[in-house]
C-alpha positions in Angstrom: -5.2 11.0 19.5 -8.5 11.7 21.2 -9.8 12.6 24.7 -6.8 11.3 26.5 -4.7 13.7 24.5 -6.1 16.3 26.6 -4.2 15.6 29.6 -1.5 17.3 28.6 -0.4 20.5 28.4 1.3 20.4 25.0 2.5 17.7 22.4 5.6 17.1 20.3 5.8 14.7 17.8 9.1 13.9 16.1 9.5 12.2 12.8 5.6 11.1 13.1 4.5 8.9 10.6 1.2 9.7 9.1 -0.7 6.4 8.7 -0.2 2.8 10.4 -0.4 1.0 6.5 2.7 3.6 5.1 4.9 2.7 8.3 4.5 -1.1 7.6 4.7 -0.4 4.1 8.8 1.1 5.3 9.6 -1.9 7.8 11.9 -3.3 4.7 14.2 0.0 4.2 14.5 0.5 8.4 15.2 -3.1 9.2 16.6 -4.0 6.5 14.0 -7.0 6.8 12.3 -8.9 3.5 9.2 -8.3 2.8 7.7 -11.4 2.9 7.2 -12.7 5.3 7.5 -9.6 7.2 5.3 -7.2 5.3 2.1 -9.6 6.5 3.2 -11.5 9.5 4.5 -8.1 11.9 0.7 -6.3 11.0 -1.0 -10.0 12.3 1.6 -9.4 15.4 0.4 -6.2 16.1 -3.1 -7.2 15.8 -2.9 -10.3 18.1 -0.9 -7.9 20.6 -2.6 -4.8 20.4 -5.7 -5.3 19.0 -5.1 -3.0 16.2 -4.4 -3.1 12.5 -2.6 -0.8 10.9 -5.7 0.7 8.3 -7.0 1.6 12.4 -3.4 3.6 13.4 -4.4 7.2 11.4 -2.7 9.8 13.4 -2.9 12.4 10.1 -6.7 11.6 10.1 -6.7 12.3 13.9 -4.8 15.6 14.4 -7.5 17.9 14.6 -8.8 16.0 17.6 -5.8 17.5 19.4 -7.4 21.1 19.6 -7.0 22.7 21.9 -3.7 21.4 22.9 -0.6 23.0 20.9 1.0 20.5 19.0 4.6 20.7 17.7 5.6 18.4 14.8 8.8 18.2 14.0 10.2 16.9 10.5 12.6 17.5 7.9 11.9 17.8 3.8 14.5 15.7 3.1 13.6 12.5 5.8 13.3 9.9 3.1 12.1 7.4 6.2 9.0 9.5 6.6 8.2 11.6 4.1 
């Protein structure tokens, strides 16, 4: 999130995850994938692709940037995908 964020009139986030290293860390349990080689080779992918790395995706870290646009998170206590 940052100044782009502000184009909208409102946000609502579903099931976000809270850092780019945790959702990587989960790939195993959603996929069903091992993890080697996947737990190495899909953070390289995204790097190559988008130029980021998953210690750089932080949107926890980067909620307060949102203000003043109303954000709506929606998640559940018992999501054991997301916690």
């Amino acid at each position: 999130m940052g100044d782009g964020l502000h184009q909208f009139r409102a946000v609502v986030a579903d099931s976000a995850f809270g850092d780019g290293e945790s959702l990587v860390g989960r790939l195993d349990r959603w996929f069903r994938l091992p993890r080697w080689p996947f737990s190495w080779t899909v953070p390289l992918a995204v790097q190559a692709v988008a130029g980021l790395a998953p210690r750089d995706v932080a949107p926890l870290q980067r909620v307060a940037a949102a203000a003043p646009t109303p954000l709506f998170i929606i998640h559940g206590a018992d999501d054991a995908g997301i916690p």
